[in-house]
ROMI-570564 format. One record per residue: x, y, z of N, C-alpha, C in turn. Coordinates in nm, 2 decimals. Example, Ala and Ser with C-alpha at 12.3 -4.5 7.8 and 13.67 -1.06 7.14 Angstrom:
! ROMI-570564
((1.32,-0.57,0.78),(1.23,-0.45,0.78),(1.32,-0.33,0.78)),
((1.28,-0.22,0.71),(1.37,-0.11,0.71),(1.29,0.00,0.79)),
! end
This chain:
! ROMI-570564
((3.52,2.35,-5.72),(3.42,2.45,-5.75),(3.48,2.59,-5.74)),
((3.44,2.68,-5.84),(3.48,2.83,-5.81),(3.40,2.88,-5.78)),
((3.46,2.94,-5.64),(3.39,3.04,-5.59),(3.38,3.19,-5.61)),
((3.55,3.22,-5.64),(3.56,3.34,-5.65),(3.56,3.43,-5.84)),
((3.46,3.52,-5.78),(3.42,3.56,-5.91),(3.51,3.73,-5.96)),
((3.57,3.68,-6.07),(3.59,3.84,-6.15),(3.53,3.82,-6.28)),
((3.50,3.99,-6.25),(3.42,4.00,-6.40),(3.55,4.10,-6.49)),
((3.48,4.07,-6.66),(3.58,4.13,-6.73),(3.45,4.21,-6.85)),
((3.44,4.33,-6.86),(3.39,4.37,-6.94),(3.44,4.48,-7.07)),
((3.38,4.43,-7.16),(3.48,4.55,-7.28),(3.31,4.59,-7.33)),
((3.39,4.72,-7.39),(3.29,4.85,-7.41),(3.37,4.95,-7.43)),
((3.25,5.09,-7.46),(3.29,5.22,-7.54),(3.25,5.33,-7.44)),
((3.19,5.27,-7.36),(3.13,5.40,-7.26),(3.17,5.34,-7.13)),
((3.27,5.42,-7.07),(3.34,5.39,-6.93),(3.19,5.42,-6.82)),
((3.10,5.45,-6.85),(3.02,5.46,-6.76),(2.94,5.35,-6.73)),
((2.89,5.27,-6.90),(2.80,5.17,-6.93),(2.89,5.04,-6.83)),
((3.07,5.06,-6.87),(3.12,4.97,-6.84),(3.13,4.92,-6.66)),
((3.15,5.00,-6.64),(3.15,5.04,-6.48),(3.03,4.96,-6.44)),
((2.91,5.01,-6.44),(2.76,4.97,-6.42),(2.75,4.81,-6.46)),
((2.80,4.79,-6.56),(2.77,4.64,-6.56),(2.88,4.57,-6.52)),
((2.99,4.59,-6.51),(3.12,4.53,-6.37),(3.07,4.52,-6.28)),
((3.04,4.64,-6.21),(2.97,4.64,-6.06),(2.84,4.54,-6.05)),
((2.79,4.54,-6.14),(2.63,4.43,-6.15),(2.73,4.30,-6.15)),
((2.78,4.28,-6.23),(2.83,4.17,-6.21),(2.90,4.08,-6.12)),
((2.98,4.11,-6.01),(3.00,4.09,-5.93),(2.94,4.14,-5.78)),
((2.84,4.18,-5.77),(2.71,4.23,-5.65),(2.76,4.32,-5.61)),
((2.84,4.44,-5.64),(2.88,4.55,-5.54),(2.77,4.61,-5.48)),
((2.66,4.58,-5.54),(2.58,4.67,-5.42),(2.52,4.60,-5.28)),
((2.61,4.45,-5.30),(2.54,4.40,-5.19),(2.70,4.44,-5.06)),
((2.83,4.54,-5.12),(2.91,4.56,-5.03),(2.91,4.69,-4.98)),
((2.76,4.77,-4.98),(2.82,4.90,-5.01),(2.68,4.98,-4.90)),
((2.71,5.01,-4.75),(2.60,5.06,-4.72),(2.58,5.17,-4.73)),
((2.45,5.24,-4.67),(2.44,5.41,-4.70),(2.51,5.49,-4.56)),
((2.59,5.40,-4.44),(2.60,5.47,-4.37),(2.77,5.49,-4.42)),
((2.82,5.37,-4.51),(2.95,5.40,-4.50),(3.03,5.54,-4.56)),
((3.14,5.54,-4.51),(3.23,5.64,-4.55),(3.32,5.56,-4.62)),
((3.37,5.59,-4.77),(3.39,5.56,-4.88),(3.52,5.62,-4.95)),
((3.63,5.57,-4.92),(3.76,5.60,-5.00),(3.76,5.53,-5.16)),
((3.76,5.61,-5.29),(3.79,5.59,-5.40),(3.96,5.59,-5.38)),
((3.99,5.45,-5.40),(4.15,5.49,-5.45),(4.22,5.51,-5.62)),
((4.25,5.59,-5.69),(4.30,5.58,-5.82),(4.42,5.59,-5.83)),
((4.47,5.55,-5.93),(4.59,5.59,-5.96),(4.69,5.66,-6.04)),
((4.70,5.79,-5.93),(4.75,5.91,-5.95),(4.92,5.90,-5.97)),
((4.96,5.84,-5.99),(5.12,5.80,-5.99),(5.17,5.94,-6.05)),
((5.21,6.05,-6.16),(5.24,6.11,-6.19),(5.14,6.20,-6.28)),
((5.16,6.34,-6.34),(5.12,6.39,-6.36),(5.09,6.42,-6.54)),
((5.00,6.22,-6.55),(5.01,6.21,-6.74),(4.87,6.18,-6.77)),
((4.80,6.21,-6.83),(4.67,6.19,-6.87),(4.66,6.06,-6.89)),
((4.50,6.00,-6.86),(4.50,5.85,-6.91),(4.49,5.83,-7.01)),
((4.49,5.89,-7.09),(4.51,5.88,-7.24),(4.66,5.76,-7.28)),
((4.76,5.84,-7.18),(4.89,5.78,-7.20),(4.88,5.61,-7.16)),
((4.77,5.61,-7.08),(4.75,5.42,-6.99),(4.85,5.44,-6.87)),
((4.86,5.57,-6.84),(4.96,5.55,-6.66),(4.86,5.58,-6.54)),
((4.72,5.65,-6.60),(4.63,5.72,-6.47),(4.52,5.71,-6.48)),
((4.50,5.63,-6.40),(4.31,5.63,-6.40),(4.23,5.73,-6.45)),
((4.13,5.68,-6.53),(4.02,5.73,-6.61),(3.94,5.81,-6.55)),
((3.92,5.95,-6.52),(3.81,6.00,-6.40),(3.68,5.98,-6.43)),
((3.68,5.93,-6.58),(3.52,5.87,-6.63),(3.48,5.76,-6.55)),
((3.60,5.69,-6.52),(3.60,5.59,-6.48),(3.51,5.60,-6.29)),
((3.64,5.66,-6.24),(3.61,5.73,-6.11),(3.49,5.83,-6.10)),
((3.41,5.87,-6.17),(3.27,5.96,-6.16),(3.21,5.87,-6.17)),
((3.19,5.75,-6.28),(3.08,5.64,-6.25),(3.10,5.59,-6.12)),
((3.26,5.56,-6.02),(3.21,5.52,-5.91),(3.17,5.58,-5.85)),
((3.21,5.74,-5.85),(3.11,5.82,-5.73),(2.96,5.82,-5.77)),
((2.94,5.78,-5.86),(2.77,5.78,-5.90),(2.71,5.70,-5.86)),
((2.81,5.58,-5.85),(2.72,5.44,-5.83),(2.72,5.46,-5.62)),
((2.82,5.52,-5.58),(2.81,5.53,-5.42),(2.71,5.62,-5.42)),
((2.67,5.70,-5.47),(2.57,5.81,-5.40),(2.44,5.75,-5.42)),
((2.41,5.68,-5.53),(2.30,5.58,-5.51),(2.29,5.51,-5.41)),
((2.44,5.44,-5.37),(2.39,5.32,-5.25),(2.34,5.44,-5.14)),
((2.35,5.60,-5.14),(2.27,5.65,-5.07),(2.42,5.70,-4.96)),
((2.53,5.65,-4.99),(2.64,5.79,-4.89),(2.64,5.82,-4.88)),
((2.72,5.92,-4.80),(2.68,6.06,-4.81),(2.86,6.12,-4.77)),
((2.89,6.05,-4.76),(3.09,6.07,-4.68),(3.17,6.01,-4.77)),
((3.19,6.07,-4.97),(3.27,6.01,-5.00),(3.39,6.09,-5.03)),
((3.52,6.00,-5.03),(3.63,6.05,-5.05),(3.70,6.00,-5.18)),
((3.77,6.12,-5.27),(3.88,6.06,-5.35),(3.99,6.08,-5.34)),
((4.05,5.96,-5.33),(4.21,6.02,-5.27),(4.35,5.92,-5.28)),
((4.49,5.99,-5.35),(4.60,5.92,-5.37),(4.69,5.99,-5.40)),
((4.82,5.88,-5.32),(4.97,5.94,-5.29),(5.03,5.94,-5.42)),
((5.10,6.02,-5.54),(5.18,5.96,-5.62),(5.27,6.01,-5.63)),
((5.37,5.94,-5.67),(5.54,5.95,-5.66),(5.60,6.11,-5.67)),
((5.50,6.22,-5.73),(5.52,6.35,-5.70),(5.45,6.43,-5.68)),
((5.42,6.54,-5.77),(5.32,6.66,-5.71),(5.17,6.61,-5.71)),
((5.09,6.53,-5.66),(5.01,6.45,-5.65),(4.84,6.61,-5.70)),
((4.89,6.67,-5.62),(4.79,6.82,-5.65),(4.79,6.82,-5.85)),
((4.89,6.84,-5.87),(4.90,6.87,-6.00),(4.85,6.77,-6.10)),
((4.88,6.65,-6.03),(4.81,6.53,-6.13),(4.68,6.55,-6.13)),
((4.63,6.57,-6.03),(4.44,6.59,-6.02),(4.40,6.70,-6.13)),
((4.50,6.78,-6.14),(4.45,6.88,-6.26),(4.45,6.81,-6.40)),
((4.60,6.79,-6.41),(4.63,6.69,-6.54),(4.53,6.60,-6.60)),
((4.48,6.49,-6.51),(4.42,6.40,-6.51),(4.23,6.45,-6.48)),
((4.19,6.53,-6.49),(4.04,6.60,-6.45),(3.94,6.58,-6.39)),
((4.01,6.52,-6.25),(3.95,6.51,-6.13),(3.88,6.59,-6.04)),
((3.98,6.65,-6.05),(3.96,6.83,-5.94),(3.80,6.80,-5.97)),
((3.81,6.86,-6.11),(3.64,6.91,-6.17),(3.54,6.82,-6.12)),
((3.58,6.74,-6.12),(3.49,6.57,-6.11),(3.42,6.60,-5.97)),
((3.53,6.56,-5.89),(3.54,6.61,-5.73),(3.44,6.73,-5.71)),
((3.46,6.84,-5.76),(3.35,6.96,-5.71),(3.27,6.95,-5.79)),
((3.21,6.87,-5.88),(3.07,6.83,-5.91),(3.02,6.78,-5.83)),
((3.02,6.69,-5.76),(2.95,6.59,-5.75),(2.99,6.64,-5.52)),
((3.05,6.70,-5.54),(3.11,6.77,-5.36),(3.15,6.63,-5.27)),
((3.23,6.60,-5.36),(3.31,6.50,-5.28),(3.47,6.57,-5.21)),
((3.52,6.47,-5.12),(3.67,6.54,-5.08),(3.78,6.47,-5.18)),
((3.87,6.55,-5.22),(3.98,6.51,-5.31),(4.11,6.51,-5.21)),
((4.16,6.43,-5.19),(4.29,6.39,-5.08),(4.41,6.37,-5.13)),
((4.52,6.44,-5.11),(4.65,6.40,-5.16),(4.71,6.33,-5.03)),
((4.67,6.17,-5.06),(4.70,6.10,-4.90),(4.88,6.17,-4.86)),
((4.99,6.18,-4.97),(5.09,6.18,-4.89),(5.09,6.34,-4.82)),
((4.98,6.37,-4.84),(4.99,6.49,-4.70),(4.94,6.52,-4.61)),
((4.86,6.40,-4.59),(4.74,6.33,-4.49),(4.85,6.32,-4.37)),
((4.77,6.30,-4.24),(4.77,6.26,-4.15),(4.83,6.11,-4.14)),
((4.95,6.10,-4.07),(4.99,5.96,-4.06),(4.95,5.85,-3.96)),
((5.00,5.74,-3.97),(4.92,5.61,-3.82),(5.01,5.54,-3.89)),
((5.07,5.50,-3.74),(5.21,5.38,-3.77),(5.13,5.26,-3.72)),
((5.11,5.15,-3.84),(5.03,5.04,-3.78),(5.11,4.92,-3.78)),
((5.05,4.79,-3.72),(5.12,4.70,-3.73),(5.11,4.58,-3.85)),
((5.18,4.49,-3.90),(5.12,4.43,-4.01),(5.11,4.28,-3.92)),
((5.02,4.23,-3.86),(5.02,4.10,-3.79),(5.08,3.97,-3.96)),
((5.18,3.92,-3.86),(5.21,3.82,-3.91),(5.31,3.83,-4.04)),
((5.42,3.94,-4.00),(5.44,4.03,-4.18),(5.60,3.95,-4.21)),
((5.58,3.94,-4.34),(5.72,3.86,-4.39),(5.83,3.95,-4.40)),
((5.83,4.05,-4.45),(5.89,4.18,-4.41),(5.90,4.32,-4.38)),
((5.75,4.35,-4.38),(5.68,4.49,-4.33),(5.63,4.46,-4.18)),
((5.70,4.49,-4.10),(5.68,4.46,-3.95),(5.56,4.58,-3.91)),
((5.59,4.69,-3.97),(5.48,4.82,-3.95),(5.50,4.91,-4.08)),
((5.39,5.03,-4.10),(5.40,5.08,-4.22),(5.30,5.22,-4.15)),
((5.38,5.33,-4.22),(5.29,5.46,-4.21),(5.18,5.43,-4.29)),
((5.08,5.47,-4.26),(4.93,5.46,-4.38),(4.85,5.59,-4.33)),
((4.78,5.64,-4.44),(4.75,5.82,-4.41),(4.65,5.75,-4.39)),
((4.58,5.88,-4.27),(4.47,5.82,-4.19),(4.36,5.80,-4.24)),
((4.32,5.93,-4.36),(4.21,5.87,-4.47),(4.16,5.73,-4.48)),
((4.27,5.67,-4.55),(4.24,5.52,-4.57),(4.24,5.45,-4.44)),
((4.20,5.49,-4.32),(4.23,5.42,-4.22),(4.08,5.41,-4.16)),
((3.98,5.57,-4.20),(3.91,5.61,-4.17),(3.76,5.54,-4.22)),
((3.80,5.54,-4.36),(3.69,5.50,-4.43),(3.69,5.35,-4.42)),
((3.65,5.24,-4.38),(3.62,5.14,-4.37),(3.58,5.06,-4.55)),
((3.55,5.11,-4.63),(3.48,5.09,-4.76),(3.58,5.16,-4.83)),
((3.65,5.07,-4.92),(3.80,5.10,-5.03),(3.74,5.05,-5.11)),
((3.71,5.18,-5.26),(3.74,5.12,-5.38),(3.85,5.15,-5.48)),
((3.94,5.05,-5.51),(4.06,5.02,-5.54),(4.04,5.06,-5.70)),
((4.11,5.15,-5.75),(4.10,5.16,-5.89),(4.23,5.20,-5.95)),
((4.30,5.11,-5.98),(4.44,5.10,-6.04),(4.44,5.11,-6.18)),
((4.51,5.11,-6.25),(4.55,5.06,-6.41),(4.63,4.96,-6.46)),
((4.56,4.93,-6.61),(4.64,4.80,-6.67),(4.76,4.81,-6.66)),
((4.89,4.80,-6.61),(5.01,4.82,-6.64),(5.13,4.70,-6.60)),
((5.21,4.70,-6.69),(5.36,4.62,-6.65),(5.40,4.70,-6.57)),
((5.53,4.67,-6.51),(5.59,4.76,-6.41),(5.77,4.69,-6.39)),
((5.85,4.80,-6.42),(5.98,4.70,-6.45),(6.00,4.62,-6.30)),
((5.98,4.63,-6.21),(6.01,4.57,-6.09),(5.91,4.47,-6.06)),
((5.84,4.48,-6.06),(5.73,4.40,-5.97),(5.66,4.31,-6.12)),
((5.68,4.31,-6.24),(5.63,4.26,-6.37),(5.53,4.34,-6.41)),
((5.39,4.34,-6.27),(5.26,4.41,-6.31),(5.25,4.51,-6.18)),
((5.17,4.61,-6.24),(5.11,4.68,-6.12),(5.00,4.72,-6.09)),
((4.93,4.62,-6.06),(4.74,4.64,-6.05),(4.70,4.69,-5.92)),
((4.59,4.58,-5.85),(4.55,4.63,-5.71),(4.61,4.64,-5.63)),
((4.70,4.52,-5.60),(4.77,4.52,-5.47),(4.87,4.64,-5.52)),
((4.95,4.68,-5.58),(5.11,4.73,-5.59),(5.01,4.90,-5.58)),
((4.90,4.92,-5.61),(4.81,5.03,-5.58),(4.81,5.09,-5.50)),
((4.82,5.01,-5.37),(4.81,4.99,-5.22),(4.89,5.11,-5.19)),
((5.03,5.12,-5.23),(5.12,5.18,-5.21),(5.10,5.34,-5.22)),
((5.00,5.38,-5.28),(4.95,5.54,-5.30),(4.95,5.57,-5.15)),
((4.89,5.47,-5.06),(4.84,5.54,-4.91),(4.95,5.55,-4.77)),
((5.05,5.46,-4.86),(5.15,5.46,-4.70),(5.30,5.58,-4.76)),
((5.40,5.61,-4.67),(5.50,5.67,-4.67),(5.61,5.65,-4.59)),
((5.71,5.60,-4.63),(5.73,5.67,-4.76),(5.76,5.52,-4.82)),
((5.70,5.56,-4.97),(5.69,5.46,-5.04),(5.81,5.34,-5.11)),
((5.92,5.40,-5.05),(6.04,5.36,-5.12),(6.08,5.21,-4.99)),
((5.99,5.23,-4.93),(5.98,5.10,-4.83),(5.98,4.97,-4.89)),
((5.87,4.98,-4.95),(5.83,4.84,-5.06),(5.95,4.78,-5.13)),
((6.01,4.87,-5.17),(6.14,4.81,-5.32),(6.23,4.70,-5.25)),
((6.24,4.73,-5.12),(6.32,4.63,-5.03),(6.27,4.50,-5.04)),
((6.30,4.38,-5.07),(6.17,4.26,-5.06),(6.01,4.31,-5.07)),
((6.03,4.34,-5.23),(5.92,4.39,-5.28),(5.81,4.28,-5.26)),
((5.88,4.17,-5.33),(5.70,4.09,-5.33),(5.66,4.03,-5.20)),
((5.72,4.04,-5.11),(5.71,3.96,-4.93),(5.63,4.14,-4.86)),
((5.68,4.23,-4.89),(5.63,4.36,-4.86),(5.48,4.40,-4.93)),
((5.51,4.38,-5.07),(5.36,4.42,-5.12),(5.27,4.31,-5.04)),
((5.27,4.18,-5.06),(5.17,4.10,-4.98),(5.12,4.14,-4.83)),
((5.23,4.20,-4.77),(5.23,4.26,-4.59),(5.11,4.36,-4.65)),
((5.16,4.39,-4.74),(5.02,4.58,-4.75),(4.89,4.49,-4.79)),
((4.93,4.43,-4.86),(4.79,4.36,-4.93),(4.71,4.29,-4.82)),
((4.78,4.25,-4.74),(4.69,4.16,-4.62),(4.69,4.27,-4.52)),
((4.71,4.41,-4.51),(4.67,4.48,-4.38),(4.59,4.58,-4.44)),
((4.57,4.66,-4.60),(4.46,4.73,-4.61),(4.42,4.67,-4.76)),
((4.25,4.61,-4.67),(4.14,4.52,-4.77),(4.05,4.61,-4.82)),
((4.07,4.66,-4.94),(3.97,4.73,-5.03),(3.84,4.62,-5.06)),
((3.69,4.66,-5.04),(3.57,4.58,-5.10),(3.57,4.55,-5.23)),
((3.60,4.63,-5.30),(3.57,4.64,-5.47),(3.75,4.66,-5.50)),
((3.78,4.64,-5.61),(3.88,4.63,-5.71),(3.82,4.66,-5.83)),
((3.88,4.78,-5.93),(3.81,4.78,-6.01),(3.96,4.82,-6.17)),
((3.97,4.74,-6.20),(4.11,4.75,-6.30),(4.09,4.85,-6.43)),
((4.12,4.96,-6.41),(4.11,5.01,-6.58),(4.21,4.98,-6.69)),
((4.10,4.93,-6.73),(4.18,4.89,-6.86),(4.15,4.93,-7.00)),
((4.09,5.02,-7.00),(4.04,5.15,-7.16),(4.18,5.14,-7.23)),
((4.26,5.20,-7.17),(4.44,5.21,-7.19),(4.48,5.15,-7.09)),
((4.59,5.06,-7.13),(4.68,5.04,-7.03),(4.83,5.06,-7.09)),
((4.94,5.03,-7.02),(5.09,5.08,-7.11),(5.19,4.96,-7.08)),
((5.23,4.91,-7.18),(5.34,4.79,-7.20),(5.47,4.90,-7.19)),
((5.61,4.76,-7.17),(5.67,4.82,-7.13),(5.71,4.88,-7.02)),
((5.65,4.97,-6.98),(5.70,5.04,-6.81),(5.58,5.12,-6.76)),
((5.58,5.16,-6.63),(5.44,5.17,-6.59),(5.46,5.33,-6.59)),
((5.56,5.40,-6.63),(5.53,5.55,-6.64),(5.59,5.58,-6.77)),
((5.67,5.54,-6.82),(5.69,5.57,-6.94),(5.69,5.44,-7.06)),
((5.61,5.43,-7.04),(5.57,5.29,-7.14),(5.48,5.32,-7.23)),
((5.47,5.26,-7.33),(5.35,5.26,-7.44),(5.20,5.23,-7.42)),
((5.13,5.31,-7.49),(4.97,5.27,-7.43),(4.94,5.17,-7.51)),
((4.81,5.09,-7.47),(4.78,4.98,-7.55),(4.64,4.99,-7.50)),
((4.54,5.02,-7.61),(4.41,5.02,-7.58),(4.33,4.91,-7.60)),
((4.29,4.88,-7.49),(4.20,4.74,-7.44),(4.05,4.77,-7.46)),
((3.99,4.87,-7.38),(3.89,4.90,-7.42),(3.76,4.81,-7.28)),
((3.87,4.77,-7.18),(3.81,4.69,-7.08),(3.80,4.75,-6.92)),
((3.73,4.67,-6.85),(3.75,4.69,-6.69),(3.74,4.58,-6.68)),
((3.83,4.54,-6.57),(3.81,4.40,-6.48),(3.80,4.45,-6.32)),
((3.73,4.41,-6.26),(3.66,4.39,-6.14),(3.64,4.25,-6.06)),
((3.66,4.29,-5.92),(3.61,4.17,-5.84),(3.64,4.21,-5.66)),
((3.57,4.15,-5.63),(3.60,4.13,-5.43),(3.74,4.09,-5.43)),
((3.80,4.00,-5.47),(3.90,3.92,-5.43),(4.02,3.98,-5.48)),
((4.12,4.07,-5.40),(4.17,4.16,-5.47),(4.32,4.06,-5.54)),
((4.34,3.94,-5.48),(4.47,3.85,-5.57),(4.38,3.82,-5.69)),
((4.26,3.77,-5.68),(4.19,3.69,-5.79),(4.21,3.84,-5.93)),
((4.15,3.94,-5.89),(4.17,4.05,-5.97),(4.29,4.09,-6.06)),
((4.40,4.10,-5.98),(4.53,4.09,-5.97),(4.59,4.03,-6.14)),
((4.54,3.87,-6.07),(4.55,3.74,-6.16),(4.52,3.78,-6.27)),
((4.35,3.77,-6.31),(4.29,3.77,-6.43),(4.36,3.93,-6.49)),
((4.41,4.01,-6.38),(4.43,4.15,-6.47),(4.58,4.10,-6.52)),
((4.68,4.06,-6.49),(4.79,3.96,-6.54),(4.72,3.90,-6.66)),
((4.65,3.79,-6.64),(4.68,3.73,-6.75),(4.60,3.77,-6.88)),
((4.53,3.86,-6.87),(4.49,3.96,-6.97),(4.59,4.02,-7.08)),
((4.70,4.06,-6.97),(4.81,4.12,-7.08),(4.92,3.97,-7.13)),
((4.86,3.85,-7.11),(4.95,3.79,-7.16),(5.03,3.77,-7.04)),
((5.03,3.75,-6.87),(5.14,3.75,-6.83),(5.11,3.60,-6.72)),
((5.13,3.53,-6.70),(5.10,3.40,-6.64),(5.16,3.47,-6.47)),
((5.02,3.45,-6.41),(4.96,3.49,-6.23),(5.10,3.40,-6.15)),
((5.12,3.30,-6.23),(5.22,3.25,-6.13),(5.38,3.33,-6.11)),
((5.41,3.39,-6.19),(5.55,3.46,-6.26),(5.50,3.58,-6.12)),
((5.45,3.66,-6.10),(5.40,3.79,-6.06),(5.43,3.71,-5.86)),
((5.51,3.75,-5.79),(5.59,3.68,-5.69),(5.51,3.75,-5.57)),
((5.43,3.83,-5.60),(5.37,3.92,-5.45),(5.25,3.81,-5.45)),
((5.18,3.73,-5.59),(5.03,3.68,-5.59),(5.04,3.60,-5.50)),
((5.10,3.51,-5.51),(5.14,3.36,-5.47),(5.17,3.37,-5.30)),
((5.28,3.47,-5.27),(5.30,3.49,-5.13),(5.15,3.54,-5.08)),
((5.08,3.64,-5.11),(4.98,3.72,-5.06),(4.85,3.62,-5.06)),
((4.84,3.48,-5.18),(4.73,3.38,-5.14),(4.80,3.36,-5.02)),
((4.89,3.27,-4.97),(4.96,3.19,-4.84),(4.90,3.30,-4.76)),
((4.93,3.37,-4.77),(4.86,3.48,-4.66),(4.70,3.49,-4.60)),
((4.67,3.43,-4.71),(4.51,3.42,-4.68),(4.44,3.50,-4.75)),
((4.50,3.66,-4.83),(4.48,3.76,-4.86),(4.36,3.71,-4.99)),
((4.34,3.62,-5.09),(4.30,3.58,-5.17),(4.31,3.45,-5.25)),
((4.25,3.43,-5.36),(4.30,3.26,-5.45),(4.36,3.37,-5.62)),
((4.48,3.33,-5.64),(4.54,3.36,-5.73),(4.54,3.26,-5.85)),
((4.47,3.14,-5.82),(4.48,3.03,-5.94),(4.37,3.06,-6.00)),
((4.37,3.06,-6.12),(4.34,3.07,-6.28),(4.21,3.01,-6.26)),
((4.26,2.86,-6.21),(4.17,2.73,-6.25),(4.05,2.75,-6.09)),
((4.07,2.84,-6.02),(4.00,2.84,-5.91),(3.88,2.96,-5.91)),
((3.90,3.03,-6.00),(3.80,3.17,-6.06),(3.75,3.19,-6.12)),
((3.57,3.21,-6.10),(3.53,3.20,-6.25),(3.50,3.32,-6.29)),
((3.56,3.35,-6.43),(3.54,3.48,-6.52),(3.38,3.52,-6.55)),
((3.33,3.60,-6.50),(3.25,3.66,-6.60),(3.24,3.78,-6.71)),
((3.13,3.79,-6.76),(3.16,3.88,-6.87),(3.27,3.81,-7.00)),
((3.31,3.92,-7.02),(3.44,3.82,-7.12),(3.54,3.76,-7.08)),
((3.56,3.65,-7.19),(3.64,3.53,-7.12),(3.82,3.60,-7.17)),
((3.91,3.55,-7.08),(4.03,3.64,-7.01),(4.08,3.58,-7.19)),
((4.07,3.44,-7.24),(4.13,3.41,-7.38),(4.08,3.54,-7.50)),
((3.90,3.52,-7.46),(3.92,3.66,-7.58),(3.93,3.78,-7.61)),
((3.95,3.82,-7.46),(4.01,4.01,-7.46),(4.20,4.01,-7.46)),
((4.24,3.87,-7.46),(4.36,3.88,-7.40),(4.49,3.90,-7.50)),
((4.59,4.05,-7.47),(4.66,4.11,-7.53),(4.81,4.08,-7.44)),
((4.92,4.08,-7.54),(5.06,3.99,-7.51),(5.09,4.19,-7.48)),
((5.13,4.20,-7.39),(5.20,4.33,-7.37),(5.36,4.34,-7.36)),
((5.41,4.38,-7.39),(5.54,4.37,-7.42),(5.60,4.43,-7.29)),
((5.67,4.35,-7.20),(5.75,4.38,-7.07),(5.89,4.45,-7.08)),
((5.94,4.53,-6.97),(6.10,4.57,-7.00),(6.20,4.46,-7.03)),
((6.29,4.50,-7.09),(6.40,4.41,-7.11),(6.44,4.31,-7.03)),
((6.45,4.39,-6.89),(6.51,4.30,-6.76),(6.42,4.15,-6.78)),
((6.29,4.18,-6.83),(6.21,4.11,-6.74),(6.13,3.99,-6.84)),
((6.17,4.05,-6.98),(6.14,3.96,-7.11),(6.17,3.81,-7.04)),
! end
């Protein structure tokens, strides 16, 4: 029987899309009004989503919309990326977003640190994680469609990596380390942009417009279906697999049921780096 549900929806209005993701898989039954609420996106560098490297803030304003409904009042948007993290928020038109709507905008890597432990870790014994994400109990994970020359893909879990420091930790026994983060900070919602995503490489790679979001609770199941979207088979992707054993999630295909559109007819062959063809 499947239990674990992702939804996949395509559409023209990142707002419409959002709204019916979220319905689709019950986010509002994860979301109270007393919580405090970390948006995570993916600020990696300083390139408009246009390019398919940075989260959509269309995207991220429908979620602050849909939190202030569940009635919040403590939300945060906030992520570490590989440089001037400030400057991307400009690039990318968040800032503005953020003081609409009087939320806090956080550049975790200049947050406040906590050295925590990873119980049970295959090679992350402990990891700095900015306190932000430590604070807010309620993570919504909002990554982008992308290959990534190391890791194949980089969706929710490899996302993770925006909040700890320093991030060059991971590369070591990447996929045994991403699973350690993935089983120590559990985002509720997972929400995949996929309007643009980029083949190729995950910062200078080619865009490829999908025109989708995929969403779910289960952030391997997410992971998966956002894999095999681009054509990339969930078993190949070496963090999924370790991070089910973990307990972290179900990464099998045949154990998840899609809703919204079915993963065969949004599904686009993205072209991977060389190394990894």
């Amino acid at each position: 029987m499947r239990t674990v549900k992702v939804a996949i929806v395509k559409g023209q209005s990142p707002k419409a899309m959002v709204r019916r993701s979220l319905e689709l898989i019950g986010a509002n039954e994860l979301i109270a009004s007393d919580d405090r609420v970390l948006i995570k996106p993916n600020y990696i560098c300083a390139k408009h989503p246009s390019t398919g490297v940075t989260t959509d803030s269309r995207v991220v304003e429908a979620l602050i919309e849909f939190v202030e409904e569940c009635g919040c009042k403590e939300i945060t948007v906030g992520d570490g990326g590989s440089g001037d993290t400030d400057r991307v928020f400009d690039v990318v038109g968040i800032r503005q977003v953020a003081a609409q709507h009087g939320v806090r905008l956080v550049d975790l890597n200049d947050d406040e640190r906590v050295e925590v432990s990873v119980p049970n870790a295959l090679a992350l014994p402990s990891v700095s994680v900015a306190k932000t994400v430590l604070e807010n109990k309620c993570i919504i994970n909002v990554p982008k469609l992308k290959v990534h020359h190391m890791s194949l893909v980089t969706l929710c879990i490899k996302n993770l990596m925006g909040a700890i420091l320093p991030k060059s930790i991971i590369h070591s026994q990447l996929n045994e380390r991403l699973a350690d983060l993935a089983s120590l900070i559990r985002p509720r919602i997972n929400l995949i942009d996929g309007i643009i995503g980029s083949e190729l490489e995950e910062v200078e790679g080619n865009p490829v417009r999908m025109d989708l979001l995929i969403s779910g609770r289960d952030i391997v199941a997410t992971d998966a279906a956002g894999s095999a979207v681009m054509g990339i088979d969930p078993k190949r992707v070496g963090y999924l697999s370790l991070a089910e054993k973990k307990g972290v999630g179900t990464g099998d295909l045949s154990k998840i049921e899609i809703l919204g559109e079915p993963i065969e007819k949004v599904k686009k062959r993205f072209r991977l780096p060389d190394t990894l063809e």
